[in-house]
C-alpha positions as YAML, in Angstrom:
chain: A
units: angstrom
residues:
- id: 1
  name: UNK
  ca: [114.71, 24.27, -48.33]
- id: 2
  name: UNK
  ca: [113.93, 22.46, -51.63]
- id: 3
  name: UNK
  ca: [110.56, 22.13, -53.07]
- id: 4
  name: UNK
  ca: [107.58, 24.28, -52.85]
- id: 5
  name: UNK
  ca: [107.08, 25.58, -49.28]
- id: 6
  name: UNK
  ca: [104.14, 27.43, -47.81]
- id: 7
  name: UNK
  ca: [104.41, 29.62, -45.06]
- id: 8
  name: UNK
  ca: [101.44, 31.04, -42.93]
- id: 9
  name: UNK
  ca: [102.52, 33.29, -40.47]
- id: 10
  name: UNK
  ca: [101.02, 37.01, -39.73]
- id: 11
  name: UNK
  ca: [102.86, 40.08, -40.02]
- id: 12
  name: UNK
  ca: [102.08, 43.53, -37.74]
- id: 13
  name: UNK
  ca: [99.21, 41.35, -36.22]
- id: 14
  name: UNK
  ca: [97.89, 40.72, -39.69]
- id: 15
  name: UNK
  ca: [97.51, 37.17, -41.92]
- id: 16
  name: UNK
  ca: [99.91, 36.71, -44.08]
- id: 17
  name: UNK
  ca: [101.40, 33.95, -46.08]
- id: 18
  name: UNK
  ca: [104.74, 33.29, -47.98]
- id: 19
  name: UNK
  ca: [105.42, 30.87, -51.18]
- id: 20
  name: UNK
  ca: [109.11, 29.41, -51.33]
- id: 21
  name: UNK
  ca: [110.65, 28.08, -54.15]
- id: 22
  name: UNK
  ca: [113.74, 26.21, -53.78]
- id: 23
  name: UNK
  ca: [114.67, 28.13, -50.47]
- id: 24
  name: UNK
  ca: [113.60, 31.76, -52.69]
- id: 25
  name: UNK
  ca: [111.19, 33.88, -51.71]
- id: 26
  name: UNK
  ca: [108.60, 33.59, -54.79]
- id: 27
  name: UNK
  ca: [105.03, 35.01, -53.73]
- id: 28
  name: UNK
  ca: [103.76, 37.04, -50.62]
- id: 29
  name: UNK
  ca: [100.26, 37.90, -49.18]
- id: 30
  name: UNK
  ca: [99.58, 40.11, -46.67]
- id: 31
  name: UNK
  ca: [96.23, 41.33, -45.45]
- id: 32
  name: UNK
  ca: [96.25, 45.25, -45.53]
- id: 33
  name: UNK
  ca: [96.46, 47.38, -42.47]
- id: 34
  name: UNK
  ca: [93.09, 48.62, -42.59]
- id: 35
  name: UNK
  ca: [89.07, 47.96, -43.78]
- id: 36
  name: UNK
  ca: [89.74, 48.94, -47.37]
- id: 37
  name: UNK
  ca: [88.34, 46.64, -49.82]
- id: 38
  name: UNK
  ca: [90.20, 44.01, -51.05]
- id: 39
  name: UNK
  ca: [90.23, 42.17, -54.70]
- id: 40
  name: UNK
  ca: [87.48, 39.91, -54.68]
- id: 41
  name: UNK
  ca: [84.91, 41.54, -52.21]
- id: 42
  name: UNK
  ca: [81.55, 41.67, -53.53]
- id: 43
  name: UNK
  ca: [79.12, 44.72, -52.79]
- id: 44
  name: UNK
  ca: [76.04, 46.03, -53.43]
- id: 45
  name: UNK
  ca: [76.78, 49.59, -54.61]
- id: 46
  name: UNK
  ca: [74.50, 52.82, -55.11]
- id: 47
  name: UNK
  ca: [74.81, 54.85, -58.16]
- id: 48
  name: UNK
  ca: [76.64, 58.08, -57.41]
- id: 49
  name: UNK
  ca: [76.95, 60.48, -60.86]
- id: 50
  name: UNK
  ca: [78.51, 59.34, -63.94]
- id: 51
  name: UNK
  ca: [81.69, 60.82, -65.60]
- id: 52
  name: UNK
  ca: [80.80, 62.13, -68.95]
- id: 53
  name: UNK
  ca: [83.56, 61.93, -71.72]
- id: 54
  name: UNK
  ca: [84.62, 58.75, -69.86]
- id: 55
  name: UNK
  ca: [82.04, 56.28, -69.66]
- id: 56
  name: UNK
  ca: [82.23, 55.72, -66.25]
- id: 57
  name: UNK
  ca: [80.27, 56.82, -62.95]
- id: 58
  name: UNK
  ca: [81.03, 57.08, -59.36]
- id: 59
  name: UNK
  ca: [79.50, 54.69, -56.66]
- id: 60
  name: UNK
  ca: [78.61, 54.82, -53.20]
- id: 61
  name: UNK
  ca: [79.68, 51.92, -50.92]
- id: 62
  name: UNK
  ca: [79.43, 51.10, -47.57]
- id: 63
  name: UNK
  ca: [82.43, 53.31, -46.85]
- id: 64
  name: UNK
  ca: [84.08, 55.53, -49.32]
- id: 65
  name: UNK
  ca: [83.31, 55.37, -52.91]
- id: 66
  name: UNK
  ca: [84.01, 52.92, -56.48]
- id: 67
  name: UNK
  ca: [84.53, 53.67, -59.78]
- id: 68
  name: UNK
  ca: [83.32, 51.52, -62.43]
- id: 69
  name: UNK
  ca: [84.34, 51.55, -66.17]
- id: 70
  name: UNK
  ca: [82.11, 51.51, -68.82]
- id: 71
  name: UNK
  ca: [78.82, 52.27, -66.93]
- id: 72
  name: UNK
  ca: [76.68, 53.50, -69.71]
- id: 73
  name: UNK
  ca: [72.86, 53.40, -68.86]
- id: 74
  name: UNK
  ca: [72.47, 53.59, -65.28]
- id: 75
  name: UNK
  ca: [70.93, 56.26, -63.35]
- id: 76
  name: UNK
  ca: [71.93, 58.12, -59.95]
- id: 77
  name: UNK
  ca: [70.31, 56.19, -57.08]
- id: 78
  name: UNK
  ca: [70.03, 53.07, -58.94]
- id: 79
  name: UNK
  ca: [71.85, 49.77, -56.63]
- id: 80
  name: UNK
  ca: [74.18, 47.29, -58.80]
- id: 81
  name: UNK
  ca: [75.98, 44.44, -57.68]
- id: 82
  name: UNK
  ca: [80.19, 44.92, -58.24]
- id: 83
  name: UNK
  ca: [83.36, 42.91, -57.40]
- id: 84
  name: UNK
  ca: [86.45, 45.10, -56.32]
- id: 85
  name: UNK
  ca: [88.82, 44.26, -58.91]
- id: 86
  name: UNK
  ca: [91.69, 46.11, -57.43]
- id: 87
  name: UNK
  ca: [93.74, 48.63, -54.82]
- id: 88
  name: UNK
  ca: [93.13, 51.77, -55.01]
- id: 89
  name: UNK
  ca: [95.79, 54.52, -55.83]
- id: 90
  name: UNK
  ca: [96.08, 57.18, -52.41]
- id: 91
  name: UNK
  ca: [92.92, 59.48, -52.91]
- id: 92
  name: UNK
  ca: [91.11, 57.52, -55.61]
- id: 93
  name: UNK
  ca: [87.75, 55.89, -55.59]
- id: 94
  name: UNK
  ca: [88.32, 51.68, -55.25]
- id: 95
  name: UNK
  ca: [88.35, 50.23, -58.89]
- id: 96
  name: UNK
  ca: [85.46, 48.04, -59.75]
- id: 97
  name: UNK
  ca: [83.17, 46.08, -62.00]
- id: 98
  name: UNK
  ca: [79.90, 44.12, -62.42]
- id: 99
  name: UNK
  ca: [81.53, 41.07, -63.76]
- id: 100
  name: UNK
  ca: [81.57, 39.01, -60.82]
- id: 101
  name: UNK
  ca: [83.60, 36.27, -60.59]
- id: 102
  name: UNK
  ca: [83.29, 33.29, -57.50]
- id: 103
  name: UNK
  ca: [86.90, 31.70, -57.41]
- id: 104
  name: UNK
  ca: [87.73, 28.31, -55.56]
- id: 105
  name: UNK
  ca: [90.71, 26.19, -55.65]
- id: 106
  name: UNK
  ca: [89.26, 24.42, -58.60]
- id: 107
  name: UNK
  ca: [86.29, 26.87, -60.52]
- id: 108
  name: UNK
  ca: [85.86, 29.62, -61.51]
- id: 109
  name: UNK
  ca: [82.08, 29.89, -61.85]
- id: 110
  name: UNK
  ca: [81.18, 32.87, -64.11]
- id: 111
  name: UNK
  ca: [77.63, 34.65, -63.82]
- id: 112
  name: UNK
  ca: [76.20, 36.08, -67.24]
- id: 113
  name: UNK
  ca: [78.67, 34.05, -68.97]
- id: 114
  name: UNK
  ca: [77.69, 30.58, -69.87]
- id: 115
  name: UNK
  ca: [79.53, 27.75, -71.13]
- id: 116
  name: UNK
  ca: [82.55, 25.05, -69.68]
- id: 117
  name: UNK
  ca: [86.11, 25.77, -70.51]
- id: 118
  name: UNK
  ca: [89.07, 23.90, -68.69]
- id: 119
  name: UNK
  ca: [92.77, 25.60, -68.15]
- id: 120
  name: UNK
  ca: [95.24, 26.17, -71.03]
- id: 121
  name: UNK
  ca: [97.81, 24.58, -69.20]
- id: 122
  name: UNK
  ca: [96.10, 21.15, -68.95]
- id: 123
  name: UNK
  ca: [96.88, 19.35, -72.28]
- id: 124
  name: UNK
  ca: [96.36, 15.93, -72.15]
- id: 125
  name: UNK
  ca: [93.31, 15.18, -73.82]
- id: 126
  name: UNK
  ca: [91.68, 12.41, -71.94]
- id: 127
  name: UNK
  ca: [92.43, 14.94, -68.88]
- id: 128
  name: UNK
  ca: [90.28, 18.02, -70.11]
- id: 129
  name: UNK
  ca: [87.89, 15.40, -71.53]
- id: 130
  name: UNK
  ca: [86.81, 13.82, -67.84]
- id: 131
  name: UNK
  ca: [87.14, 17.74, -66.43]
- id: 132
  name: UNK
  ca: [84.53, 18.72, -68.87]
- id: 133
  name: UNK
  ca: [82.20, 15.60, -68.05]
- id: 134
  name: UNK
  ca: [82.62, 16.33, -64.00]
- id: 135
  name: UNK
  ca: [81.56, 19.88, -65.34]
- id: 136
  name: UNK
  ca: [78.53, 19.00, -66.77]
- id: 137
  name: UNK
  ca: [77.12, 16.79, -64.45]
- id: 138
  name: UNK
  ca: [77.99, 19.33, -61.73]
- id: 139
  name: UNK
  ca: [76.17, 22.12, -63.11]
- id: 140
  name: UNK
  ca: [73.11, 20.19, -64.35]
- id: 141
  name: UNK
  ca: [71.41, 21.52, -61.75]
- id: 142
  name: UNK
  ca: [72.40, 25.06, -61.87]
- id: 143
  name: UNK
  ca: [71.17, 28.45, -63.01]
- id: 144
  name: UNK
  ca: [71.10, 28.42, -66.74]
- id: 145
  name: UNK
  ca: [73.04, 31.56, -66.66]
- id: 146
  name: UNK
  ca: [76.50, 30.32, -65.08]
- id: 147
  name: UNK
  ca: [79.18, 29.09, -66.56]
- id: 148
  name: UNK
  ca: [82.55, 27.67, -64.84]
- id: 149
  name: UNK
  ca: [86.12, 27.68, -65.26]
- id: 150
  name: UNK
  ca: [88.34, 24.29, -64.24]
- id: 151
  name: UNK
  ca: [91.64, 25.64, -63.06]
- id: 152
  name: UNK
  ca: [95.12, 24.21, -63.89]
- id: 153
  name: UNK
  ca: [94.53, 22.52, -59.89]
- id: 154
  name: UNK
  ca: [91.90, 20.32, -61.15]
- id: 155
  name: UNK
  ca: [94.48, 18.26, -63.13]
- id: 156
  name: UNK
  ca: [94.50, 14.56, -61.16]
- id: 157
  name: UNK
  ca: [92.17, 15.22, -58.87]
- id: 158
  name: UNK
  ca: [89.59, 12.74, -57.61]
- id: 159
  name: UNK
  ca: [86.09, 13.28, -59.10]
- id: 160
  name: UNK
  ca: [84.70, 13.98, -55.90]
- id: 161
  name: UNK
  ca: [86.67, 16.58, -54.55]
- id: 162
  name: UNK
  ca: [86.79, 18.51, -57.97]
- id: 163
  name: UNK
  ca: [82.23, 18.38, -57.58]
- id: 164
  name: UNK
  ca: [82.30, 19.19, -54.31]
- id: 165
  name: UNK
  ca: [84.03, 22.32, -54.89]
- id: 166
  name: UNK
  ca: [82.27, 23.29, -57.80]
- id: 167
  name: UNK
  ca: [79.00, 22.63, -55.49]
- id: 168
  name: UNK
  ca: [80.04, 25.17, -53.01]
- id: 169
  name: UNK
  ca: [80.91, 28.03, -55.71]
- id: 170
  name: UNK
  ca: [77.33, 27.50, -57.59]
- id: 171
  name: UNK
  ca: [75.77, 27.62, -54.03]
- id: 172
  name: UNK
  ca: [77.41, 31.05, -52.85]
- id: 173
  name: UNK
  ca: [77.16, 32.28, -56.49]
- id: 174
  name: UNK
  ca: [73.18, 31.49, -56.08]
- id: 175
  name: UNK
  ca: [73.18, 33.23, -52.73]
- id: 176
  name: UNK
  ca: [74.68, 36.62, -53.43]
- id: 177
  name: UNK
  ca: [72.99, 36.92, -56.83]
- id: 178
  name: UNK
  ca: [69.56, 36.58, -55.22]
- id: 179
  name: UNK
  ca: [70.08, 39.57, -52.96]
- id: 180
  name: UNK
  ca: [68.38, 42.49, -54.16]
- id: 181
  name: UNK
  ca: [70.31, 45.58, -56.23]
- id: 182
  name: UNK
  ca: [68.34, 48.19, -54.60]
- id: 183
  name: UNK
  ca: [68.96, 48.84, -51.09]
- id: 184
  name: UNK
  ca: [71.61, 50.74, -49.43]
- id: 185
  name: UNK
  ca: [75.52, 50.07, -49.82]
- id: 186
  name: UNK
  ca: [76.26, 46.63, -48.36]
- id: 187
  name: UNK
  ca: [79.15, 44.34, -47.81]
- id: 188
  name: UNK
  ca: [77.89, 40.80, -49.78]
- id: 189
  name: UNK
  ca: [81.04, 38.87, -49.89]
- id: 190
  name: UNK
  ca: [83.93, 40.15, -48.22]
- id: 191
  name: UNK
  ca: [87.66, 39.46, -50.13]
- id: 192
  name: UNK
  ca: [89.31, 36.18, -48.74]
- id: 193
  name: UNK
  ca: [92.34, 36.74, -46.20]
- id: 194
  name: UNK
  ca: [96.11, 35.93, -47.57]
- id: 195
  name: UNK
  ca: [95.78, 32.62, -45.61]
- id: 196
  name: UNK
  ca: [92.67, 31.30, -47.95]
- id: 197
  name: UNK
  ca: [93.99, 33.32, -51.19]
- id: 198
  name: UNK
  ca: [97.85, 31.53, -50.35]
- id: 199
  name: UNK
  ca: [95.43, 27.81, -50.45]
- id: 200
  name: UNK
  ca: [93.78, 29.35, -53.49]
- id: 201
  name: UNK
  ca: [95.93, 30.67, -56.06]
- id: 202
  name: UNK
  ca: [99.09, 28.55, -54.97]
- id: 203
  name: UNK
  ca: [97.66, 25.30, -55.95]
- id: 204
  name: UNK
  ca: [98.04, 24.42, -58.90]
- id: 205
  name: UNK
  ca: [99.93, 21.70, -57.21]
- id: 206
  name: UNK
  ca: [100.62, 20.36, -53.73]
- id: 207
  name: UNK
  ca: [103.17, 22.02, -51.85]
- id: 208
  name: UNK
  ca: [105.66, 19.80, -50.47]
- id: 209
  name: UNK
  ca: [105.73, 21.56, -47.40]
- id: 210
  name: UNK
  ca: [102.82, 23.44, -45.33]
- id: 211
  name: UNK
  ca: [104.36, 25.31, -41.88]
- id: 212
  name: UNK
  ca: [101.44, 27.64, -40.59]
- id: 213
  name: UNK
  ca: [103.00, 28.32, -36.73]
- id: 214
  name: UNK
  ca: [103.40, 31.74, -35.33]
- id: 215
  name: UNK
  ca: [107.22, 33.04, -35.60]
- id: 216
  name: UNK
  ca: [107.38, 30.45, -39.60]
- id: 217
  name: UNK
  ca: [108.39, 33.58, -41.09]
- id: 218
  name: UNK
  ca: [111.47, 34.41, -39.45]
- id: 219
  name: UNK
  ca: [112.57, 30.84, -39.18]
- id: 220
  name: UNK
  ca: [112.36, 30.21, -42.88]
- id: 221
  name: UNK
  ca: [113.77, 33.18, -44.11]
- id: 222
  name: UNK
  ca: [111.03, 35.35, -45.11]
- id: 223
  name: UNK
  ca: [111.45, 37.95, -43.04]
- id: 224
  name: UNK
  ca: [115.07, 38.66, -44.23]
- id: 225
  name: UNK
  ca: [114.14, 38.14, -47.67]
- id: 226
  name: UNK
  ca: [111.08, 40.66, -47.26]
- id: 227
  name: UNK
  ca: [113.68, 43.27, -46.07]
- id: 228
  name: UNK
  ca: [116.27, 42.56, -48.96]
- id: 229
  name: UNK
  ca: [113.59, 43.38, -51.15]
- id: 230
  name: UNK
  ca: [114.59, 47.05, -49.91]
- id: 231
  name: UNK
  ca: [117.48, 47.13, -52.21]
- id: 232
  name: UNK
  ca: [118.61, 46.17, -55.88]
- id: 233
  name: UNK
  ca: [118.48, 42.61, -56.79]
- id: 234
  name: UNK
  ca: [122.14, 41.02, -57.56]
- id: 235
  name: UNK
  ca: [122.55, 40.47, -61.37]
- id: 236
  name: UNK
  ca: [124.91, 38.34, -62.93]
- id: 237
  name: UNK
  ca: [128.34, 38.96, -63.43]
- id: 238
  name: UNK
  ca: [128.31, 41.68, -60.57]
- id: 239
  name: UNK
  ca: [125.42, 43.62, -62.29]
- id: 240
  name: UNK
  ca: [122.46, 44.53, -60.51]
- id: 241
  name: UNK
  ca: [118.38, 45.50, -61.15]
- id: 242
  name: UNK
  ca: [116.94, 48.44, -59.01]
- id: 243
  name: UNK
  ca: [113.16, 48.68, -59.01]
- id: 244
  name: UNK
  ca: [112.14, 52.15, -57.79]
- id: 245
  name: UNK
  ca: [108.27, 53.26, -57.29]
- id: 246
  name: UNK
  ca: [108.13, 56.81, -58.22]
- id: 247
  name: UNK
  ca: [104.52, 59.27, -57.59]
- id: 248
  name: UNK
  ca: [103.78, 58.43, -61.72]
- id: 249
  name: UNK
  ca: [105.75, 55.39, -62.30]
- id: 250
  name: UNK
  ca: [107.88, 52.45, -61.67]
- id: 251
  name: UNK
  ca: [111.68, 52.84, -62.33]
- id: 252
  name: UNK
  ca: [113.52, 50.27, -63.28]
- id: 253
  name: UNK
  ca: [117.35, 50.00, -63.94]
- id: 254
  name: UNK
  ca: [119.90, 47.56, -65.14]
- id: 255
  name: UNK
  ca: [123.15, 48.01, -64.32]
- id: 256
  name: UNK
  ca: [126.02, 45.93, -65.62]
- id: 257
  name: UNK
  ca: [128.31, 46.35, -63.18]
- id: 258
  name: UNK
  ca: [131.96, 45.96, -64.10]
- id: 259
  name: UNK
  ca: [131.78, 44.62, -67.59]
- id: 260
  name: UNK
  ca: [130.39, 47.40, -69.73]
- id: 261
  name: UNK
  ca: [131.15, 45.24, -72.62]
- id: 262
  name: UNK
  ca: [127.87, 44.57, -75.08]
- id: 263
  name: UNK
  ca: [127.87, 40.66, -74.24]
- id: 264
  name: UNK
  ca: [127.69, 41.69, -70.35]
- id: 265
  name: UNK
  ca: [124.97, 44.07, -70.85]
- id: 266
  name: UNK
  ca: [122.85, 41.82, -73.01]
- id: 267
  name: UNK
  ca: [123.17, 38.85, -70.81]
- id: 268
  name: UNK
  ca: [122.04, 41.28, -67.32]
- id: 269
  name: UNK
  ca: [119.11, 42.68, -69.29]
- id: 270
  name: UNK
  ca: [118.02, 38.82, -69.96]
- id: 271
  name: UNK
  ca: [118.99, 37.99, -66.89]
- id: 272
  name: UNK
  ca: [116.22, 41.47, -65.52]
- id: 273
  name: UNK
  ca: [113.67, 40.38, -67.60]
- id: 274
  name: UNK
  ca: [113.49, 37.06, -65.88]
- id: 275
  name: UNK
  ca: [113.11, 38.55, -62.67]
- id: 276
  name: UNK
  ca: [111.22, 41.29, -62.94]
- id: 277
  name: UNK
  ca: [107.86, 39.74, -62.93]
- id: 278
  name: UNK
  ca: [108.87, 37.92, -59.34]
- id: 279
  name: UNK
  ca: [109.95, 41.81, -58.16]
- id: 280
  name: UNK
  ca: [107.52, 43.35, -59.13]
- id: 281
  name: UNK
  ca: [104.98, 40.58, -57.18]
- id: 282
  name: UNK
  ca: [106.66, 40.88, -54.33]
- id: 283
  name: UNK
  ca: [106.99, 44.32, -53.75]
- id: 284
  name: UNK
  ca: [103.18, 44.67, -55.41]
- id: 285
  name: UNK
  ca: [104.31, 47.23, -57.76]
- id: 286
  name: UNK
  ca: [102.12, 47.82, -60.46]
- id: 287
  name: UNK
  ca: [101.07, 50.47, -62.91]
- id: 288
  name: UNK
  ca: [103.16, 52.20, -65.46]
- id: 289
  name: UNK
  ca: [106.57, 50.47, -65.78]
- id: 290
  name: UNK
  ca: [109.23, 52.11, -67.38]
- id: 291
  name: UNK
  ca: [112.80, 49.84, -68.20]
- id: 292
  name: UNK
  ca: [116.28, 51.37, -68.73]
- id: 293
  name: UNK
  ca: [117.58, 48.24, -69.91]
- id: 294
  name: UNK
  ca: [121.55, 48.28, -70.27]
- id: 295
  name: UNK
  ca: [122.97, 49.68, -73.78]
- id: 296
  name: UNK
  ca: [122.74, 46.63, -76.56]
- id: 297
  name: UNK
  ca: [121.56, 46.83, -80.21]
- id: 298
  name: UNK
  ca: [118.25, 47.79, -81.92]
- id: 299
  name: UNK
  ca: [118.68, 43.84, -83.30]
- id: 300
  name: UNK
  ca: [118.89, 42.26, -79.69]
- id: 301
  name: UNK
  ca: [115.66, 44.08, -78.72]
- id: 302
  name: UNK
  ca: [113.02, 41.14, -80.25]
- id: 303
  name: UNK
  ca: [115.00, 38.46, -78.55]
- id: 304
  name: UNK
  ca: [114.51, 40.56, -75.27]
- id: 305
  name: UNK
  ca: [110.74, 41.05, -75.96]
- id: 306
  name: UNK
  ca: [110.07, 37.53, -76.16]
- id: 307
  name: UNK
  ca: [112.17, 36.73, -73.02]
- id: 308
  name: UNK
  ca: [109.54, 39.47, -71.19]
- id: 309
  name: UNK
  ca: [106.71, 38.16, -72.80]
- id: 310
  name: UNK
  ca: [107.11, 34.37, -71.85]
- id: 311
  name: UNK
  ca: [108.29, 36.04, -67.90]
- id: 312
  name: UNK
  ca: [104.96, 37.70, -67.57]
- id: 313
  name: UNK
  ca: [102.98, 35.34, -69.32]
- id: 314
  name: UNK
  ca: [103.56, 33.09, -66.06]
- id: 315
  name: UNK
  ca: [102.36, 35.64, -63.91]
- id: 316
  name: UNK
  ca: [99.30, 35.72, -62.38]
- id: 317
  name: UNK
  ca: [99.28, 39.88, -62.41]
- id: 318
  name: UNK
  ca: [97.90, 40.80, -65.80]
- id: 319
  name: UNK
  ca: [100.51, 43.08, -67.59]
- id: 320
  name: UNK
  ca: [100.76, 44.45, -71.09]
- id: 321
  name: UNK
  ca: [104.34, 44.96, -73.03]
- id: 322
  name: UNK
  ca: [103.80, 48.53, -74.28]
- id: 323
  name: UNK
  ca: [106.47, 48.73, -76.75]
- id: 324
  name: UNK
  ca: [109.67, 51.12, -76.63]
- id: 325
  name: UNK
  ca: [110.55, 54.62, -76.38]
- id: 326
  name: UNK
  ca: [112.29, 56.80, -78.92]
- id: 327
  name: UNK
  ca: [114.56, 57.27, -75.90]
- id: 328
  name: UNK
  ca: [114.94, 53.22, -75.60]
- id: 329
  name: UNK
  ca: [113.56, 52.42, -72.85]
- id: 330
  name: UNK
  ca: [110.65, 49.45, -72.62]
- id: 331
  name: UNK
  ca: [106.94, 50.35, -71.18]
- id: 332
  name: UNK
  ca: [104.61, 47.82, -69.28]
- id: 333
  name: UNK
  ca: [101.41, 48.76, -67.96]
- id: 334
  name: UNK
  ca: [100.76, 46.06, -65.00]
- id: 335
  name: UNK
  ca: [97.15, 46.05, -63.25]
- id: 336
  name: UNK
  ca: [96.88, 46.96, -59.60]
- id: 337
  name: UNK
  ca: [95.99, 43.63, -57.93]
- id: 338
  name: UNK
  ca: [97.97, 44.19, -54.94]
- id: 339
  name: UNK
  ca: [98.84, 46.70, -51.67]
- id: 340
  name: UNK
  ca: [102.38, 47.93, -52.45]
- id: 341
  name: UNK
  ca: [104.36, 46.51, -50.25]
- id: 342
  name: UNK
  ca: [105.41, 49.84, -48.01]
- id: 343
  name: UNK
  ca: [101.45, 50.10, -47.38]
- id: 344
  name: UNK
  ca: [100.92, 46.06, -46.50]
- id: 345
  name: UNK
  ca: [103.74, 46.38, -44.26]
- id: 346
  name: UNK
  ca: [102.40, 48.77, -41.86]
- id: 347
  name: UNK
  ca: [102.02, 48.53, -38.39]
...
């Protein structure tokens, strides 16, 4: 299976949706086994208390509660509008905040935050120069108060398509920012399923290949490379990379494998850093990451941290290379955009 594939299937009864990669198992959605809010959901929230010494309060929500960072200024009883930004850890309140955010294929249109900026990866000039005029005819008519993002997908496309798009985000942005704050705890916007987030996030170009039939998954391989995610990934050179969740952390280890010679175990921890953004996607590990890389020199350690920086700079999980410990291992702290895998795949 060359090319990019997607794969919309359901898992346990539940949406779900695979991206292959030259026949490899790259990304994975799955919708979670129960009503918990999802990344992306938009609520009206009640003011709870507020955590003194940490700049944050508690919120009340339709079920459970939220927390929400740097909350200084509001008042119990008082109704916000917030965006789940994340999973929650097992017993903690759902992590959120009141920068909302109204994704599409194409925009990104950005409440409170005026002003047009087009994606990084889009370089050609004449490109980002027709983006930013389809931009500002398409939001002549909007709020003064949004701005929009044009997203790597936007690159080619016709005019049309690209303001249509754009139309829809300003329209649902105006809807759910004209409902009132005060009020009780409310579902707004509820988080899109892995089906529309798989037509979302994977498109920053057309797949070659779209199968959405019931059984997809086990005929292309997903299932079976779902399950191998249960053990260590093969390394080269007979070395292998085991990615363990722990209660406080992530464990990872390199192992070598036969050849315990220097060259060996500088080319398998090269060889892990490459691959540990894709494990850690799949398995929707996140957190505090701790690496026991394979033994190699103080001197080999730069090269390595700007083989892991360019790896996680193309993924679309926000992570932060920590630095290293006296003990020599490497620290990442990833954010917790996803179910862990063990909890998605629940009956």
């Amino acid at each position: 299976m060359k090319g990019r594939s997607v794969i919309l299937d359901e898992i346990a009864g539940r949406k779900a949706a695979a991206l292959m990669v030259d026949g490899r198992l790259d990304d994975l959605f799955i919708d979670p086994p129960d009503d918990r809010p999802a990344p992306g959901a938009i609520f009206r929230a009640v003011v709870d208390r507020q955590v003194k010494g940490q700049g944050g309060a508690f919120l009340r929500l339709p079920a459970g509660s939220a927390f929400l960072r740097q909350a200084r200024g509001l008042k119990p009883g008082q109704g916000i509008l917030v965006q789940v930004s994340g999973h929650a850890e097992p017993g903690k309140a759902v992590p959120v905040t009141q920068r909302l955010l109204f994704k599409s294929r194409y925009a990104i249109v950005t409440p409170d935050a005026p002003g047009f900026n087009v994606a990084r990866s889009i370089r050609d000039e004449a490109e980002r120069d027709r983006l930013l005029e389809i931009a500002h005819d398409a939001m002549a008519g909007a709020i003064n108060h949004l701005g929009l993002i044009l997203r790597s997908a936007c690159d080619g496309v016709a005019d049309e398509a690209i303001t249509e798009d754009i139309a829809i985000m300003c329209g649902l942005a105006r809807d759910i920012l004209s409902e009132p704050a005060e009020g009780a705890p409310d579902l707004l916007l509820d988080a899109p399923d892995a089906h529309d987030r798989a037509w979302r996030d994977w498109a920053e170009r057309d797949p070659d290949e779209v199968i959405d039939r019931p059984g997809s998954f086990a005929e292309t391989g997903v299932l079976d490379a779902i399950a191998a995610l249960a053990g260590p990934d093969p390394l080269p050179g007979g070395g292998s990379l085991f990615v363990e969740p722990t209660r406080a952390l992530v464990a990872v280890d390199v192992n070598t494998g036969p050849d315990t010679s220097p060259a060996a175990g500088l080319k398998a921890n090269i060889a892990a850093a490459r691959a540990l953004p894709r494990l850690l996607r799949l398995r929707g590990l996140a957190g505090q990451i701790v690496i026991d890389f394979a033994p190699m020199s103080k001197k080999d350690r730069t090269a390595l941290d700007q083989i892991l920086t360019a790896a996680f700079r193309a993924d679309p999980v926000e992570t932060t290379l920590v630095g290293w410990t006296p003990l020599g291992h490497a620290e990442l702290t990833r954010k917790r955009e996803r179910l862990p895998l063990c909890e998605a795949m629940v009956p």
